[in-house]
N, C-alpha and C positions, 0 to 999 in steps of 0.2 A: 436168730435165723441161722442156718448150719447150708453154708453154699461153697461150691466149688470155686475158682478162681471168676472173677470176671472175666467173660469175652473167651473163653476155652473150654471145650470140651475135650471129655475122654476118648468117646469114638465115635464115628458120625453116626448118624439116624434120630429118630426123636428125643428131643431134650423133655422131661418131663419136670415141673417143677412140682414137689407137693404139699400141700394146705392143712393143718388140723393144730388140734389141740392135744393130740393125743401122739407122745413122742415114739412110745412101742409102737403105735401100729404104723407109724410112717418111718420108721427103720428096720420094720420088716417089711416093708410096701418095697422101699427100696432095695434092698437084699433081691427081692423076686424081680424088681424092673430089672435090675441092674445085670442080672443073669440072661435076659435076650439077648441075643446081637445087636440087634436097631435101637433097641430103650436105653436110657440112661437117666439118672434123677442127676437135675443139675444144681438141686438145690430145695431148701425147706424153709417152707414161714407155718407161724403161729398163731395170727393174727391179720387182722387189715391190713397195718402202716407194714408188717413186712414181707407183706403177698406183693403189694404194687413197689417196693422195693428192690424185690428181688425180681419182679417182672422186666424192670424196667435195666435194671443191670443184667441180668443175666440170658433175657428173650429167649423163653420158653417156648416149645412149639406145643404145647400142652401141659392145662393144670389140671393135678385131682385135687379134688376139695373134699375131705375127711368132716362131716356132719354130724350131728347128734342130737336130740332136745337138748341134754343138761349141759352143750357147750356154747359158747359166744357167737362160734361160725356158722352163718344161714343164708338165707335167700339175699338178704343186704348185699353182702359182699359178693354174689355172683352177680346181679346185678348192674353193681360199682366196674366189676369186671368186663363186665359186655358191654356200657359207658365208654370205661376209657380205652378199651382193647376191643375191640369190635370185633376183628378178626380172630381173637386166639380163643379155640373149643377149650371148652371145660366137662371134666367128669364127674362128678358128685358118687362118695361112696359113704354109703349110709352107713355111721356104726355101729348102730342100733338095725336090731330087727321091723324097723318100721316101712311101710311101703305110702305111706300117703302121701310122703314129699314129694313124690316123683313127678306129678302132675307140674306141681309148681316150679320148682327147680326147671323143667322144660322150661316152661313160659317164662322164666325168670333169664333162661337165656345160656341154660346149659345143654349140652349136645349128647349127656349120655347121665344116666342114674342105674348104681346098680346098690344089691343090699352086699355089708359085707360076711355073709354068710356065707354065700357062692363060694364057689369054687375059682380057685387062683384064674385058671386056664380060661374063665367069664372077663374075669380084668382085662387080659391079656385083649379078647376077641373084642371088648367093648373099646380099647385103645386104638384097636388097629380100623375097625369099623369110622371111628369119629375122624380118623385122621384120612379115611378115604372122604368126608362130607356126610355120612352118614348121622343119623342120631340111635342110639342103642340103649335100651330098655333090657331085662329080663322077660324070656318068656311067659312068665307069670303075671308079669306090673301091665306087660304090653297087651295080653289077655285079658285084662280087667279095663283097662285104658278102652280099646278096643271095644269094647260091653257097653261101656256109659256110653261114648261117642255115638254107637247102634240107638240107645235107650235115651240119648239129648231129644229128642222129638217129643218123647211121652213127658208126661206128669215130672217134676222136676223129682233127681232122687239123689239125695248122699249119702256116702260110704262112710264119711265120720260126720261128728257133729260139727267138726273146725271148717270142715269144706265150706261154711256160711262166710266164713270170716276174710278178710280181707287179708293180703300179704305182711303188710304192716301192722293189720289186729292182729294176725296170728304169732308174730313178733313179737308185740307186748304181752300177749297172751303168754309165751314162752320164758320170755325173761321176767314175768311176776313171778311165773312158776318158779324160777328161779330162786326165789327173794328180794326180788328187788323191790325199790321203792318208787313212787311217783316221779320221784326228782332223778335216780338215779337210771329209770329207763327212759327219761327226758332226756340226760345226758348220754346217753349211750345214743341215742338215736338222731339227735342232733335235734330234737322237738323243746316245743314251751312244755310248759308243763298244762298248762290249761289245753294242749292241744292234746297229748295224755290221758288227759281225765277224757276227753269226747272219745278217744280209741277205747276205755275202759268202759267208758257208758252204753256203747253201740255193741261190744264184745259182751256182755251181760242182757241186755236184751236179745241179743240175736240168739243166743242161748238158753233164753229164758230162765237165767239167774234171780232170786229174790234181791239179793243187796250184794255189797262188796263181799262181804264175808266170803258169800260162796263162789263167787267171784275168784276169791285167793285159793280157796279149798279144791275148786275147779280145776285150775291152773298148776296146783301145785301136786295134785295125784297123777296130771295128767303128765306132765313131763316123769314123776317119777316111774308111769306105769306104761307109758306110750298109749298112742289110738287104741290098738286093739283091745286094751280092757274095756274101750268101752262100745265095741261094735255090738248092735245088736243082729239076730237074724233077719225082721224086719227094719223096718225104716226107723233109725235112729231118734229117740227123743231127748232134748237138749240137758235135759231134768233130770240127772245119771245116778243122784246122789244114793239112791235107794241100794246100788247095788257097788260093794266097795271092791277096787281092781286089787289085784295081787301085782305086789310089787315085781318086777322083775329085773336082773340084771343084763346088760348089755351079750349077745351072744356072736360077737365079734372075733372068728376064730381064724389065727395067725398058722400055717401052712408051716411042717420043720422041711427047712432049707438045709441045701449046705453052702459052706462058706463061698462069698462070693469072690473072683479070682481079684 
């Protein structure tokens, strides 16, 4: 964890602390905060043990939390955060091009999701929006958000095939994808393992998976391709295998600064 002094800031106005796995984009996340007057990063975690670490030493009046499929950081921890910090807003910036989080992450108990595609001067409005009580989406997420909400009356409809899954399926869903094993997404999650195998059973039926296999094949194009390979124009069927997604890399584009004073 990379944090300023305890108990001190630089200059007054919001303290931001920020979360990810990804050490470039959160030293240039910082570079750009640190250039307002009011913002300042008072500090960085990598993880769990040193998100509520540095929460608790250094009391942040706001975190972003830096997301992805192929990282450790997800819905767990923002809602660990809304647990033990009730009060403190969270941002969630997706560093993948993906939009389907965004639903969850709200419900999970964060106050704003943006993609980090946008445009710097989105960050900036989506920080100051959450810190008036507001909650802040993109034009686009809150467009679509807005749609289903209109369309929850009718015939049920999803926009991916994971929308079935449950917070915690979608979690083991992502870290199989990963490579994990039975045991070792038991230990990541704090579960038995036989409790495991029920989240993999009901995640494959809800899916309409034949066995494990495709189960693992599933999970593992999906995190490398994200949702959108596999949206269809109509209503998604769970059964994708027929049509293989093109991989894609992360388009997570860092803003040239200059140096900050």
């Amino acid at each position: 964890m990379t944090a300023k002094r305890p108990g001190t800031r630089e200059k007054p106005g919001i303290a931001i602390l920020l979360v990810g796995e990804h050490s470039m984009v959160c030293a240039g996340l910082a570079q750009l905060l640190n250039q307002e007057s009011d913002l300042s990063v008072c500090g960085q975690a990598q993880n769990a043990r040193e998100t509520f670490e540095a929460i608790a030493t250094l009391k942040p009046d706001l975190v972003i939390v830096s997301i992805s499929l192929k990282g450790k950081i997800g819905l767990e921890l923002i809602k660990e955060i809304r647990l033990w910090h009730k009060g403190l807003p969270v941002l969630v910036l997706s560093v993948d091009e993906e939009s389907f989080y965004a639903e969850r992450v709200l419900r999970a108990g964060a106050r704003g999701y943006i993609l980090g595609i946008e445009a710097p001067d989105q960050l900036i409005l989506a920080i100051r929006r959450i810190m008036k009580g507001e909650v802040h989406v993109s034009e686009q997420l809150s467009e679509r958000m807005l749609q289903k909400y209109i369309n929850s009356g009718r015939a049920k409809h999803y926009d991916w095939p994971t929308d079935i899954l449950s917070d915690r399926e979608l979690t083991v869903l992502q870290l199989l994808g990963q490579g994990h094993k039975r045991q070792e997404i038991a230990a990541n999650l704090k579960l038995s393992a036989k409790t495991v195998d029920t989240h993999l059973a009901h995640i494959q039926k809800k899916l309409a998976l034949k066995n494990s296999t495709e189960l693992r094949t599933y999970a593992v194009q999906w995190v490398l391709s994200g949702e959108k390979a596999w949206q269809q124009e109509s209503e998604p069927q769970p059964n994708v295998f027929k049509k293989r997604p093109q991989r894609r890399t992360p388009r997570f584009v860092m803003p040239k600064l200059k140096s900050s004073c």
